[in-house]
C-alpha positions as CSV (number, residue, x, y, z in Angstrom):
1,X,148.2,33.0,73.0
2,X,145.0,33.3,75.4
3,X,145.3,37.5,75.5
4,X,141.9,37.0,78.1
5,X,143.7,34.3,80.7
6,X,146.3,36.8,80.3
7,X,144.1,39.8,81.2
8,X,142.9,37.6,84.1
9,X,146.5,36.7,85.7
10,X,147.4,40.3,85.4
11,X,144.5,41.3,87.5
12,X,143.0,43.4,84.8
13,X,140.0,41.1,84.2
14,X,137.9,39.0,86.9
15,X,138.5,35.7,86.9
16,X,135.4,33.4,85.9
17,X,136.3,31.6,89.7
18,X,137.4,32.5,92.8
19,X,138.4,30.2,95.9
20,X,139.1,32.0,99.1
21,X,140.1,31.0,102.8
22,X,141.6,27.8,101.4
23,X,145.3,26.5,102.5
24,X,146.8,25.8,99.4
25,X,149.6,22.9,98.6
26,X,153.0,24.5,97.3
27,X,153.9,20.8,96.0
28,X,157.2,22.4,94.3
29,X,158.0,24.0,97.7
30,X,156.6,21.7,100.5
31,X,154.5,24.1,102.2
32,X,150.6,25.7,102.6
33,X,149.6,28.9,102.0
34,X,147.1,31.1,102.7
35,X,145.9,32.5,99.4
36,X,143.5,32.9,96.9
37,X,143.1,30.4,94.1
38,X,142.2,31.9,90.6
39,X,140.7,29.9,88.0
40,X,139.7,31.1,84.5
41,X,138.3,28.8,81.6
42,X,139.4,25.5,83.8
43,X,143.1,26.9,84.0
44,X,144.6,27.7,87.4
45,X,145.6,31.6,86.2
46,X,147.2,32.8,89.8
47,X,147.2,32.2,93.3
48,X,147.0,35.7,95.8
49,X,144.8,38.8,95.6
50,X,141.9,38.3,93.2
51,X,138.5,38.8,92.0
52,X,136.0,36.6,90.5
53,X,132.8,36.5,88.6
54,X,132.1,33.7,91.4
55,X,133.8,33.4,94.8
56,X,134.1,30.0,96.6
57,X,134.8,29.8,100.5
58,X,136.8,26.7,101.3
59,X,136.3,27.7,104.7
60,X,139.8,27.1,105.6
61,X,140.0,23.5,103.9
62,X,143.2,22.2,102.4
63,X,143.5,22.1,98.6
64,X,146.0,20.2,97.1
65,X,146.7,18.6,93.4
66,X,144.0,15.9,92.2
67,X,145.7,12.1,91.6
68,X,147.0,10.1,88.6
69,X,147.3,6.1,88.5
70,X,150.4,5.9,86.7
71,X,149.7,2.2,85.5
72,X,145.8,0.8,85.2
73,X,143.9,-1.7,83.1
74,X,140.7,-0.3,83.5
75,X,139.1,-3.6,82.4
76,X,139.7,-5.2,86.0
77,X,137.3,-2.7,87.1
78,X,134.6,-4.8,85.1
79,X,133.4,-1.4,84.1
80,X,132.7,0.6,80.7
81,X,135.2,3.8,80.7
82,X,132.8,5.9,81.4
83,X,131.4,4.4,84.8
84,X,134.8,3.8,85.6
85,X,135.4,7.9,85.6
86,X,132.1,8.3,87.7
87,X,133.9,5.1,90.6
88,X,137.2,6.9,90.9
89,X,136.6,10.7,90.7
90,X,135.2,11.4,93.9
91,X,138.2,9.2,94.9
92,X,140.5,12.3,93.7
93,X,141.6,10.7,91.2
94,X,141.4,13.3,87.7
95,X,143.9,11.1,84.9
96,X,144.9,7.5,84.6
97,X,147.3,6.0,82.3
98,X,146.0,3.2,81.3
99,X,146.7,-0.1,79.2
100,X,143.8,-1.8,77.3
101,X,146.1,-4.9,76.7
102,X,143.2,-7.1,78.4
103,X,140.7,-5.6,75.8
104,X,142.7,-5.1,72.9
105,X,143.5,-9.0,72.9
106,X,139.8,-9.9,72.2
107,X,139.3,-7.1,69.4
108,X,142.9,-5.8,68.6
109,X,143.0,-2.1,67.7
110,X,139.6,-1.5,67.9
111,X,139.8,-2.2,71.4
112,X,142.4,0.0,72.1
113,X,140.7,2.8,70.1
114,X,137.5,2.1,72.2
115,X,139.3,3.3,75.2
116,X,140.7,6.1,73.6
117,X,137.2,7.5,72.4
118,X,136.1,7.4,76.2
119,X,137.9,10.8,76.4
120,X,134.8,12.1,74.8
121,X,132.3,10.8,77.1
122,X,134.1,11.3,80.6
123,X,135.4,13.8,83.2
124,X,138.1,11.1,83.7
125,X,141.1,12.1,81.3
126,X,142.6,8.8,80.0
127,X,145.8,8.6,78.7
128,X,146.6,5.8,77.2
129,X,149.9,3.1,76.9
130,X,149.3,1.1,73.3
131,X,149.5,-2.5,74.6
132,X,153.1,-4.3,73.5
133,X,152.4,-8.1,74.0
134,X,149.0,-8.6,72.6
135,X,148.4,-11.5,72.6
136,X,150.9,-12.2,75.9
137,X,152.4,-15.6,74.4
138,X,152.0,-17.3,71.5
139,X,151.0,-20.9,73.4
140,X,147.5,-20.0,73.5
141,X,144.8,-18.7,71.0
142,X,143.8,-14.9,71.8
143,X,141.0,-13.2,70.2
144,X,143.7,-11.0,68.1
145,X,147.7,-10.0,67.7
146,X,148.9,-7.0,66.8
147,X,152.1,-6.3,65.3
148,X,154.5,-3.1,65.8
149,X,153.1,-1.7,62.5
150,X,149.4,-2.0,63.2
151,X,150.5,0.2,66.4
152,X,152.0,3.2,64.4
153,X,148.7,5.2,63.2
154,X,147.8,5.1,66.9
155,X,151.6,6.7,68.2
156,X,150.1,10.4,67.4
157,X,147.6,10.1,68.9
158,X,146.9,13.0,71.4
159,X,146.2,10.7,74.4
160,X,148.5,8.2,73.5
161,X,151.5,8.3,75.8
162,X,153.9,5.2,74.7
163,X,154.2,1.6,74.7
164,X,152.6,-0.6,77.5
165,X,153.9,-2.6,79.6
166,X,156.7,-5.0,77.9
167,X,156.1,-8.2,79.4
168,X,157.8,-10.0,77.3
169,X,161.4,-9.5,79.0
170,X,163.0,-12.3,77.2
171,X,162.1,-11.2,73.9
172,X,163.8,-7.7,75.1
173,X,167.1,-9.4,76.6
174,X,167.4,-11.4,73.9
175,X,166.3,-9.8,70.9
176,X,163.6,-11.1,69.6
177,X,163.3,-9.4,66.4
178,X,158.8,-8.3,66.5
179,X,159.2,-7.2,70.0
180,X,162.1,-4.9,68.9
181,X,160.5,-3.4,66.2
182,X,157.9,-2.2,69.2
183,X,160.5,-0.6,71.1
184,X,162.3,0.6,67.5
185,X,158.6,2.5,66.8
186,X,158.3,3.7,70.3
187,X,161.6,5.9,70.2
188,X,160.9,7.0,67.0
189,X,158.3,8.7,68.2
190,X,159.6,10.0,71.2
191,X,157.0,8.4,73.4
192,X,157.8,6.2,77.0
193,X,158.3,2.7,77.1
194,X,156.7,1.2,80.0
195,X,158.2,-2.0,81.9
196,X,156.9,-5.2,83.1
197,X,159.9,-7.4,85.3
198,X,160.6,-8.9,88.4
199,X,164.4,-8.2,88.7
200,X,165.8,-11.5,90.0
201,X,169.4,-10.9,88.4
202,X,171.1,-7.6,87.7
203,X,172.2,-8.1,83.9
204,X,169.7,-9.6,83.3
205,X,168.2,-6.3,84.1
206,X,170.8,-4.1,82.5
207,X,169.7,-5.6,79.2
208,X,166.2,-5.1,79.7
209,X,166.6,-1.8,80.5
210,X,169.1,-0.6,78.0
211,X,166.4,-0.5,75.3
212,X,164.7,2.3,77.0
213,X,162.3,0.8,79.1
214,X,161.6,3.8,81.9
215,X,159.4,2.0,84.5
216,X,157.9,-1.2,85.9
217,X,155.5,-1.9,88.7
218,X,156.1,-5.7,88.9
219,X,158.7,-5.3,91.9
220,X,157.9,-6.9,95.1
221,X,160.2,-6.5,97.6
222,X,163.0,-4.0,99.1
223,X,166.0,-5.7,97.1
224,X,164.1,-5.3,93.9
225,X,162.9,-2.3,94.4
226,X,166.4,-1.3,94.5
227,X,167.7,-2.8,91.7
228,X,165.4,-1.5,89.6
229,X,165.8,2.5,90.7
230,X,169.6,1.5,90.4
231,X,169.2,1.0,86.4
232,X,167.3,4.0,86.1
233,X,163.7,2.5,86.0
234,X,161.1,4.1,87.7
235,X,159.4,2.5,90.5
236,X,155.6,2.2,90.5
237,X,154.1,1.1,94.1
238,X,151.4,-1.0,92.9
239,X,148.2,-1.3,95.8
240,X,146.1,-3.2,93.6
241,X,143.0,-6.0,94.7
242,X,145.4,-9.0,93.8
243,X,148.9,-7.4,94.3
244,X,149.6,-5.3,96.9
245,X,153.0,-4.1,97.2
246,X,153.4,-0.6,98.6
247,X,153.7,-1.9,102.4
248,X,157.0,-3.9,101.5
249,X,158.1,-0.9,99.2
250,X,157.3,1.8,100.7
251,X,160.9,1.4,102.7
252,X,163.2,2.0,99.8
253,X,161.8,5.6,99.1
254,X,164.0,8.1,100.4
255,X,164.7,11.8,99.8
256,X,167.3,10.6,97.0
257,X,164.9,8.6,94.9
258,X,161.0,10.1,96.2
259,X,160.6,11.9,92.6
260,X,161.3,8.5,91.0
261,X,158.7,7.1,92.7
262,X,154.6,6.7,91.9
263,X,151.4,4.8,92.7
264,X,149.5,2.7,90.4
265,X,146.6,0.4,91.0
266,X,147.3,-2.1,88.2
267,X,144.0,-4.2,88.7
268,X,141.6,-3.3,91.2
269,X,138.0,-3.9,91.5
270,X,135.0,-1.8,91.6
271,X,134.1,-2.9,95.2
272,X,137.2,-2.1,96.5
273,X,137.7,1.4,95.1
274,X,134.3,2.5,96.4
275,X,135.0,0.8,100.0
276,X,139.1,1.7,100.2
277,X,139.5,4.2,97.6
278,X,141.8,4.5,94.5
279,X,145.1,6.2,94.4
280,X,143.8,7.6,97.2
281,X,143.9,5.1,99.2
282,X,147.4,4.5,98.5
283,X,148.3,8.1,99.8
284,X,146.3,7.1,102.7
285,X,148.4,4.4,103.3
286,X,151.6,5.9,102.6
287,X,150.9,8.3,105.3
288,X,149.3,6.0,107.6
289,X,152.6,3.9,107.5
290,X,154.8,6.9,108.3
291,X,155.1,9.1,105.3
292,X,155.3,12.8,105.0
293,X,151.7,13.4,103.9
294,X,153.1,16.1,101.3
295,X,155.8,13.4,100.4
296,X,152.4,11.3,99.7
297,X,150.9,13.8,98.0
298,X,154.0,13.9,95.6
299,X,154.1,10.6,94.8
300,X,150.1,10.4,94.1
301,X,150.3,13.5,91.7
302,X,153.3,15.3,91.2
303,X,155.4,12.6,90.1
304,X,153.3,11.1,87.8
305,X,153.0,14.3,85.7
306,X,156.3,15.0,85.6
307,X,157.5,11.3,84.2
308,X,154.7,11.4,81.5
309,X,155.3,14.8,80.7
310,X,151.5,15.6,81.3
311,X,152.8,19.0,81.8
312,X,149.2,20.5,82.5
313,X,148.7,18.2,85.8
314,X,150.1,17.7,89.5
315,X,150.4,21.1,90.7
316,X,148.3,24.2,92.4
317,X,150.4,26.5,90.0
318,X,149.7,29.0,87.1
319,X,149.3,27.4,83.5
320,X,148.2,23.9,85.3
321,X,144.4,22.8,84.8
322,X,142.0,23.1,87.7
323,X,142.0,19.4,88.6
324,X,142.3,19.4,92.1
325,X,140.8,18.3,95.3
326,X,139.5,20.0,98.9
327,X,140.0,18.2,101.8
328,X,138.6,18.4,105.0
329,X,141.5,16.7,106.9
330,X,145.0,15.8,105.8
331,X,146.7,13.1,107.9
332,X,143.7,10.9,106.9
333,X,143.4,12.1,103.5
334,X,139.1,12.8,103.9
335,X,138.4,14.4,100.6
336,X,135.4,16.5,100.8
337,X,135.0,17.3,97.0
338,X,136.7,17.2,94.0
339,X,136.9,19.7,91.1
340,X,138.0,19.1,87.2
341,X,138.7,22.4,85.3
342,X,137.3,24.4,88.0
343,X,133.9,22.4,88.1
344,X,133.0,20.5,90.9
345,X,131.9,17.1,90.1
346,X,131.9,14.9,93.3
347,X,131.0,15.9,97.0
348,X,131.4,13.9,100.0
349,X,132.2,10.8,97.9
350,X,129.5,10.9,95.2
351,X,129.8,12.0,91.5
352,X,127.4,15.1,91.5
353,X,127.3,15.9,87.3
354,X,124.6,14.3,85.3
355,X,125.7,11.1,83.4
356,X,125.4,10.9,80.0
357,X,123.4,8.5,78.3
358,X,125.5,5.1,78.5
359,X,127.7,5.1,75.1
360,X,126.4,2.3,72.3
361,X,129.3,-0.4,71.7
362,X,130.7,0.6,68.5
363,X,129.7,-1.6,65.3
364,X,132.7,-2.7,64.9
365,X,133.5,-4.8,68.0
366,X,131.2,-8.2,67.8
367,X,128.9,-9.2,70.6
368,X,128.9,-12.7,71.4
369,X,131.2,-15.5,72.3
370,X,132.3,-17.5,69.0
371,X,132.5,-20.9,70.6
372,X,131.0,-24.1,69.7
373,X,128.5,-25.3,71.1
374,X,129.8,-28.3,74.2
375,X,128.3,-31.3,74.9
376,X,128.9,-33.7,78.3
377,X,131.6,-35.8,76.1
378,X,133.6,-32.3,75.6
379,X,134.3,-32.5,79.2
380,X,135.4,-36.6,79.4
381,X,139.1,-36.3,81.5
382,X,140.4,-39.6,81.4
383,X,141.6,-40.6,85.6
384,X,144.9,-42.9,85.3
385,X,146.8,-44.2,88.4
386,X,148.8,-41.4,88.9
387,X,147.6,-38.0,87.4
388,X,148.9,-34.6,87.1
389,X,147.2,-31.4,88.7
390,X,147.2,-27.6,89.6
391,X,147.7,-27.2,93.0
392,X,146.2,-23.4,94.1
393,X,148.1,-21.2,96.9
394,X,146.4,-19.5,99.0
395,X,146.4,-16.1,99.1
396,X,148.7,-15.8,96.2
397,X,148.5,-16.5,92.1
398,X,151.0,-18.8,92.0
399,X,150.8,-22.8,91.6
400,X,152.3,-26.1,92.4
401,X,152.1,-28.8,90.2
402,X,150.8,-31.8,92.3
403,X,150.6,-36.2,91.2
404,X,147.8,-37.6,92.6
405,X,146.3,-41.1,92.3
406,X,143.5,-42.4,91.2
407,X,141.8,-42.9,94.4
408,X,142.1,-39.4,95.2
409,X,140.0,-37.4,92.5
410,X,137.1,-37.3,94.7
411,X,139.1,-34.2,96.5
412,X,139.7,-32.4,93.1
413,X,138.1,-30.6,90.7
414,X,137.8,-30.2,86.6
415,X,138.7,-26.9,84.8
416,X,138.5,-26.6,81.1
417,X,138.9,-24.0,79.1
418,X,137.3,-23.1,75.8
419,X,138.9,-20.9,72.7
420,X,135.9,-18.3,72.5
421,X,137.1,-16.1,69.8
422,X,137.9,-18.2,66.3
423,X,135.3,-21.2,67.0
424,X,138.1,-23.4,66.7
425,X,136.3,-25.7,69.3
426,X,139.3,-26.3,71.3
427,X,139.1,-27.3,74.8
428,X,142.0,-27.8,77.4
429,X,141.0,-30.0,80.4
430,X,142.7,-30.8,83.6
431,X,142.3,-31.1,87.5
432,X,142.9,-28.3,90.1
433,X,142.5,-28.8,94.1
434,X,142.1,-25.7,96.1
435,X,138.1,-24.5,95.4
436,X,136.4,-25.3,98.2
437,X,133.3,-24.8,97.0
438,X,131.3,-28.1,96.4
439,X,128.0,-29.4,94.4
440,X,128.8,-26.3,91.8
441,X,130.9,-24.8,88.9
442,X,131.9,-21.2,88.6
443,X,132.5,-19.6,84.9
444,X,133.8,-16.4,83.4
445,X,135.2,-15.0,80.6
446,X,137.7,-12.8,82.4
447,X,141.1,-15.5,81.8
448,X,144.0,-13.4,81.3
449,X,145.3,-12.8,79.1
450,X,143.6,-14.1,76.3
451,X,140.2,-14.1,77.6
452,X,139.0,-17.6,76.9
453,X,136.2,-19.0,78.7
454,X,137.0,-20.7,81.8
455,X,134.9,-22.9,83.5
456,X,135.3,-25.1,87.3
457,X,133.0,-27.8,89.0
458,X,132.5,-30.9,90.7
459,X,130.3,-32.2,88.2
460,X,129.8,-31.8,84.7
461,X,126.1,-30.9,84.2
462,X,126.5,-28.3,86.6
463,X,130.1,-27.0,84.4
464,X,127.7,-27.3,81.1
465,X,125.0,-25.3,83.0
466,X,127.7,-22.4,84.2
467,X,128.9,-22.5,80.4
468,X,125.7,-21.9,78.7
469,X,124.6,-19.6,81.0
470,X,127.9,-17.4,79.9
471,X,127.4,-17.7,76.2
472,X,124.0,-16.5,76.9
473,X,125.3,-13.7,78.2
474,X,127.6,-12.8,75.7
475,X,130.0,-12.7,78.5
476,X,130.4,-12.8,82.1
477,X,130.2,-14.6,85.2
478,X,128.1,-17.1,86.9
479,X,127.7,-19.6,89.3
480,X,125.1,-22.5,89.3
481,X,124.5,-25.5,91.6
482,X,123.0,-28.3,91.2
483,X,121.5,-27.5,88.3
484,X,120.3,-23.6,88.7
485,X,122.0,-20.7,88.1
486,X,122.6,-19.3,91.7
487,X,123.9,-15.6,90.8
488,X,125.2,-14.1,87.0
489,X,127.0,-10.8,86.1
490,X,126.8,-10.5,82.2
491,X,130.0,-8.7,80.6
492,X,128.8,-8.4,76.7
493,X,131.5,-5.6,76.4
494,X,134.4,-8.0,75.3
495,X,133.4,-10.4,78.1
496,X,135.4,-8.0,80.1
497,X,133.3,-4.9,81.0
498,X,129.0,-4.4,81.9
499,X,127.4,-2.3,79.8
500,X,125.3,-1.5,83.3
501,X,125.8,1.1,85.9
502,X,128.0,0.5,88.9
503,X,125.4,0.2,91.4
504,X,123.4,-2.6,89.3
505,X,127.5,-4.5,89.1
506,X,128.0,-4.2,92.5
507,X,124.8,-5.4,93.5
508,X,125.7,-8.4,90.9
509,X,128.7,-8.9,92.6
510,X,127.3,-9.1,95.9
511,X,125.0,-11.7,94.9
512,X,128.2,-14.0,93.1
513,X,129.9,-13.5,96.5
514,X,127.0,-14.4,98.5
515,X,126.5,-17.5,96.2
516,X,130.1,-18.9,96.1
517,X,129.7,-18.9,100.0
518,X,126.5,-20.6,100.0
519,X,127.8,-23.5,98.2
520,X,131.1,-23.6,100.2
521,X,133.6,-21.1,99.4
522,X,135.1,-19.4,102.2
523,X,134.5,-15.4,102.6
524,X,138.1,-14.1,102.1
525,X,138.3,-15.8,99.0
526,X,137.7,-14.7,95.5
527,X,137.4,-17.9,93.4
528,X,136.6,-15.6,90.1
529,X,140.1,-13.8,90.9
530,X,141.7,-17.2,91.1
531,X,140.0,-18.5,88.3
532,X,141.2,-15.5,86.0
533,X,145.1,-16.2,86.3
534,X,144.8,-19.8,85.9
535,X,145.1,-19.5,82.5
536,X,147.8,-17.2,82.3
537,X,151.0,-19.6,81.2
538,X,153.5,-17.5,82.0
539,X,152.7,-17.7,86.1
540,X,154.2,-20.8,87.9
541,X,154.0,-23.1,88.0
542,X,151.7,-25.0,86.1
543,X,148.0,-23.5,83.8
544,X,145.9,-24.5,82.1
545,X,144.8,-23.1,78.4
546,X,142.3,-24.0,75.5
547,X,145.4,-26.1,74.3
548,X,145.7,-28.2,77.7
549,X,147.8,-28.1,81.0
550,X,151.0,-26.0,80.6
551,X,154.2,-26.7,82.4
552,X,155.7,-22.7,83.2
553,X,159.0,-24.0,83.8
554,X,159.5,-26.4,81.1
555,X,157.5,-24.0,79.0
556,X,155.6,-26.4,76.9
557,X,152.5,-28.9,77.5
558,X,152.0,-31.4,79.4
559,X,150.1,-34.2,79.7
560,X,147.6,-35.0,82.7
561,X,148.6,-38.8,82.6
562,X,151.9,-38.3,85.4
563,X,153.3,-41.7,84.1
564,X,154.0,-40.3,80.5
565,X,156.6,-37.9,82.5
């Protein structure tokens, strides 16, 4: 019992802050209202006829409840936590829920409990879903694996909300005995089960949803957008940098299902959340493609709160915290600040608190890549009369396996990929058409899921070059040409996130952009994007891994040599 707060809702004591001549967002009713907001100790204590230590004049500004991404892997931001809290507060954006499964499959729990310790270093609450599918298959070599009982001293955890995304919906259907145990643990904790499907067939979906899997974000058009609010999932409108769904989605939501619904951004990168926004921008969207812009609002706060139980968040109301956000206009969504426990820590769309010192990577998680050292016969790909190769599609993450002869490699080009976690000195080799860049190789370490190094070229000096660069690094991205390294980004967190400000990434990203289009690449694309999925074997239709080229469909490898089919 907090007898002061109490004292201070009464009216008896003065609040420590006052906010007058704002129209405030009823979410629970739908309306505004003209009223006095009182905050005391960073808890909303009463709205109507107060006094304050401090009075704010919102000068008749609209105040409404700050956002939540209800599904994030803050990893595709390429940023450290913290930075990451400084990029998408002034967005409006106050809590994420967020699943480190990208970090925790280089360094396993320690990974995950990297994230969780960010909550001590940002104005950014993280919540956090413990990954389920670390690594994602077991046909390639990831950096760690964690079983359901390494994730049970993490399940009381205060920020931890559930289980993460279940992508492995055939081990759910039919019962694979680990990924049970997972789901087992999860219930008997109480906690949520997040989802991970594209529902093509509607048992199919019954069975993946009878464990007690409550949402998924993986739906892509009307149809499955229906089938999965029809078993009881909840729908996540994913407006990510790679996926963007909530244009063919947003048509489903109706006044029946609207409190089932949310936003999440999945992956998006830090160039695109300071340029389009955050969750924010999905609101925008919303209302921009016809929405109610309270309905909006819901569905970027409300909602959210209410599925996870963050019972604190996604209202103006008595007992929530004062997480919320001014804006100037409401049909376009123009935040003009934003405020966390009463404070106001961005203006005009820049963080306005003093950063903290940038947070040491904990001993425990090792710097460096552990992968041998490659020489030019590493990279020898035999060329037979008729060969197998990846096939890219524009615009989208999907591939088509393609034969082509011998005459014809002049149009393609190698990708290899190198195990960089055991030093097992593994490399998988094959051909790809579809970069158009030419005289050059591009590298990273970003190759979901397992986070391999990944490397493409023309030639192989240039491919050697773009890998040493990397390891050098400890992680990252580069690209080089004809022999010089044209633009880098190191990534020594994991190979995943800078240990650098934003401004000094972006500015690093600008130059990798600006370099793949001097050496041929068109502007719309994103060959680093591309290249990161490439090795993700559960995408079809054909990957590649440290083990070789990988047939989705048949589910097993393959050879590059098309006559041994």
């Amino acid at each position: 019992m907090n007898q002061e707060r109490l004292a201070v809702a009464r009216g008896d004591q003065l609040a420590d802050v006052v906010y007058i001549n704002g129209q405030i967002l009823d979410i629970y009713n739908g309306v505004w209202v003209s009223q006095s907001l009182a905050v005391h100790q960073g808890i909303i204590v009463g709205l109507g006829d107060y006094q304050g230590k401090e009075t704010i004049d919102l000068q008749g500004m609209y105040v409404v409840p700050g956002l939540i991404d209800a599904h994030v892997h803050i990893e595709s931001s390429l940023l450290t936590p913290e930075e990451f809290s400084r990029l998408v507060l002034p967005r409006g954006t106050v809590a994420v829920v967020a699943d480190p499964h990208e970090i925790a499959n280089v360094y396993g729990i320690p990974g995950i409990e990297y994230i969780l310790e960010a909550n001590e270093h940002t104005d950014l609450d993280i919540f956090v879903m413990l990954p389920s599918c670390v690594p994602a298959t077991s046909v390639e070599s990831s950096g760690a694996s964690i079983l359901a009982e390494d994730l049970r001293p993490l399940m009381q955890h205060p920020s931890v909300l559930g289980l993460g995304e279940m992508m492995n919906y055939p081990g759910v259907v039919y019962g694979d005995e680990e990924v049970h145990k997972k789901l087992e643990l999860a219930r008997e904790y109480g906690k949520m089960i997040d989802g991970h499907i594209e529902p093509q067939d509607m048992k199919e979906l019954n069975a993946y949803a009878v464990n007690g899997i409550a949402a998924n974000h993986e739906c892509t058009n009307l149809l499955q957008a229906r089938m999965n609010l029809s078993a009881g999932l909840a729908l996540m409108l994913r407006e990510g940098t790679a996926a963007r769904n909530l244009e063919a989605l947003l048509p489903v939501v109706n006044a029946y299902n609207r409190s089932r619904c949310m936003f999440c951004t999945d992956d998006r990168h830090p160039d695109h959340i300071e340029e389009q926004g955050h969750i924010d921008y999905a609101v925008r969207r919303a209302i921009e493609l016809g929405m109610d812009p309270i309905h909006a609002i819901q569905m970027g706060s409300m909602n959210a709160a209410a599925f996870f139980g963050l019972h604190e968040y996604g209202a103006i109301a008595p007992g929530k915290r004062a997480d919320f956000i001014v804006l100037e206009q409401v049909e376009t969504f123009q935040i003009h600040s934003v405020y966390k426990r009463g404070v106001k820590v961005a203006e005009q769309g820049m963080f306005c608190r003093q950063p903290e010192m940038m947070r040491a990577l904990p001993q425990n998680l090792p710097i460096g890549l552990q992968c041998s050292t490659l020489e030019k016969q590493d990279l020898l790909l035999p060329v037979y009369e008729r060969n197998v190769a990846i096939q890219l599609v524009p615009g989208e993450i999907l591939t088509k396996k393609i034969i082509f002869k011998k005459e014809d490699v002049s149009r393609l080009k190698k990708i290899a990929v190198i195990e960089r976690h055991h030093k097992t000195g593994q490399v998988g080799l094959g051909w790809v058409q579809g970069f158009a860049f030419t005289q050059a190789a591009i590298a990273s370490t970003i190759a979901h899921d397992s986070h391999n190094l990944i490397v493409v070229g023309d030639n192989d000096e240039d491919m050697l070059k773009a890998i040493s660069c990397v390891k050098d690094m400890n992680g990252g991205l580069a690209v080089v040409s004809q022999g010089a390294v044209l633009a880098k980004l190191a990534l020594p967190v994991a190979g995943l996130l800078s240990d650098r400000p934003y401004l000094e990434v972006k500015a690093a990203l600008a130059s990798l952009r600006t370099a793949v289009m001097s050496v041929g690449q068109q502007e719309e694309d994103d060959p680093f994007m591309t290249l990161a999925f490439l090795a993700l074997p559960v995408i079809p239709e054909i990957r590649i891994t440290d083990r070789g080229l990988f047939d989705v469909k048949l589910f097993d490898y393959i050879s590059s040599n098309a006559e041994l089919r």
